[in-house]
N, C-alpha and C positions, 0 to 999 in steps of 0.2 A: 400424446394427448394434449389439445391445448382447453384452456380455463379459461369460459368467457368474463368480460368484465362482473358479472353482478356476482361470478364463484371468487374471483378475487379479493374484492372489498368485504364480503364476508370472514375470510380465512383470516386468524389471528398470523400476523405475521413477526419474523423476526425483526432485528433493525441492521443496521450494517455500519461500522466504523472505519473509516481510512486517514491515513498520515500523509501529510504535506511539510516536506523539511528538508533540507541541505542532508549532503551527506555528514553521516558523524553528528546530526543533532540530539539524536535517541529516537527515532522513530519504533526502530525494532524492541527496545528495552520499554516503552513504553505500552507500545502492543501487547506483547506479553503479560504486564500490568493488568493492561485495562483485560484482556482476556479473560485473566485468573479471578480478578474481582466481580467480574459480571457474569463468570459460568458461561463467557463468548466460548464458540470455538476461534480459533486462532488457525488462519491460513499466512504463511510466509514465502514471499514470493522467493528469496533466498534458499529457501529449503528446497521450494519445489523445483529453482534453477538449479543446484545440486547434486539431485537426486537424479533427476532427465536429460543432463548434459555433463558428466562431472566432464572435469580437466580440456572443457571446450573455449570458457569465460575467460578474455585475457584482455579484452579492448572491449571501448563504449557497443562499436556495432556489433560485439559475439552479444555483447546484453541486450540490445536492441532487438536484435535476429530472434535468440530466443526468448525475452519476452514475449516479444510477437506472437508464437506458437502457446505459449499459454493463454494467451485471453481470452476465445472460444471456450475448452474445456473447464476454466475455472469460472468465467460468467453463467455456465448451466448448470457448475454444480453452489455457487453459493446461491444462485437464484432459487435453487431446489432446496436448500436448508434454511433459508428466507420465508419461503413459503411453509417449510413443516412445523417453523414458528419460532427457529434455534436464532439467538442472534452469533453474527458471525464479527470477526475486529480481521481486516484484511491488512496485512505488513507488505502491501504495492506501490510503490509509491505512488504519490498524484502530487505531483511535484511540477509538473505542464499543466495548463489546460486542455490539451490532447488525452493525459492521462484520468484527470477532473472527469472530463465525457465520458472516458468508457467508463468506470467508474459507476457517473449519476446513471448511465443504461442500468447497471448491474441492480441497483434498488429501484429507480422507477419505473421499468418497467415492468415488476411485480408488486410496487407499490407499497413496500418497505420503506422504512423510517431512515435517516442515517444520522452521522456526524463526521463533518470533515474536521480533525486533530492537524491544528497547524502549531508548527511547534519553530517559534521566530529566534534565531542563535545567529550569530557572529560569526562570521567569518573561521575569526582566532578559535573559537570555542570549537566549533566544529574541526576545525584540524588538527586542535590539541587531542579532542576524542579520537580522532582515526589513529594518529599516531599510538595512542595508548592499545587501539583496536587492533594496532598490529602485531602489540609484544602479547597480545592477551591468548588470539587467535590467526597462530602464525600461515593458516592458510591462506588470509584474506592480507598478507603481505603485498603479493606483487596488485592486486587491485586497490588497496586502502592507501592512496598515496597524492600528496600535495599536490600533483600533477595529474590523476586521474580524479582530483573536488575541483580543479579549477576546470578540466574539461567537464565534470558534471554541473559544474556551476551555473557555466556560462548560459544552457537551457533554463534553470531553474525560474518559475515564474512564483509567485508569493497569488496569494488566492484571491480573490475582492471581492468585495459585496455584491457586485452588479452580478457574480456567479449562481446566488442565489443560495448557497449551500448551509446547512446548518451546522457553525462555525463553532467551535472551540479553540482559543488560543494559547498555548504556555509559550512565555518568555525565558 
């Protein structure tokens, strides 16, 4: 079944929140957060890599790979609780403007509100957290590593205005 535009703009809709930040900034701790405070549901792309691929994650491109397979199924169903009027706090990164885009798909073209949560840390900070992330949650050992932020780094884009997104910053 599709909705034409004028059942659209009618329909009270949810809103949609995602995180832009380096590894180890707190995205995920934050998420949860904002979730719990807002009566969001709370989607974690961590969990759902997890659960649908355990013991496959070991290198950038196993996360690449499966990412990838998630973006279809999770774009139709948060577009679907978007629409029933739930807001949703999505823990995906949008840490590219690759990922920015599929992302703005996911709310505008149901015409959901969002917030892109960029969360601007240091370097230092962010590696002090993953270290700490490792003694905390020893599975995330062989991935949470000086070596696998500088390979996620070197991608990372910071967001700008000319993106157009409705920005929230913590420092």
């Amino acid at each position: 079944m599709t909705l034409d535009g004028n059942v659209l703009a009618q329909v009270k809709k949810g809103s949609l929140s995602f995180f832009c930040g380096k590894m180890g900034a707190g995205k995920s701790t934050l998420a949860r957060q904002l979730a719990a405070d807002e009566g969001a549901v709370l989607l974690s792309e961590d969990d759902w890599l997890a659960a649908l691929y355990p013991n496959q994650i070991f290198t950038l491109a196993d996360y690449v790979e499966c990412s990838a397979r998630l973006k279809a199924p999770v774009k139709t169903l948060v577009q679907s609780m978007l629409l029933a009027g739930t807001d949703v706090v999505m823990d995906f990164p949008a840490n590219t403007t690759a990922q920015r885009a599929w992302l703005r798909e996911v709310f505008s073209e149901v015409g959901a509100e969002h917030c892109l949560v960029y969360i601007d840390l240091a370097d230092a900070v962010c590696l002090k957290r993953i270290e700490q992330r490792r003694l905390t949650e020893p599975g995330r050992a062989s991935t949470d590593t000086p070596e696998m932020f500088a390979q996620v780094t070197r991608y990372f884009e910071a967001p700008s205005p000319a993106e157009g997104f409705t920005l929230k910053v913590y420092e």
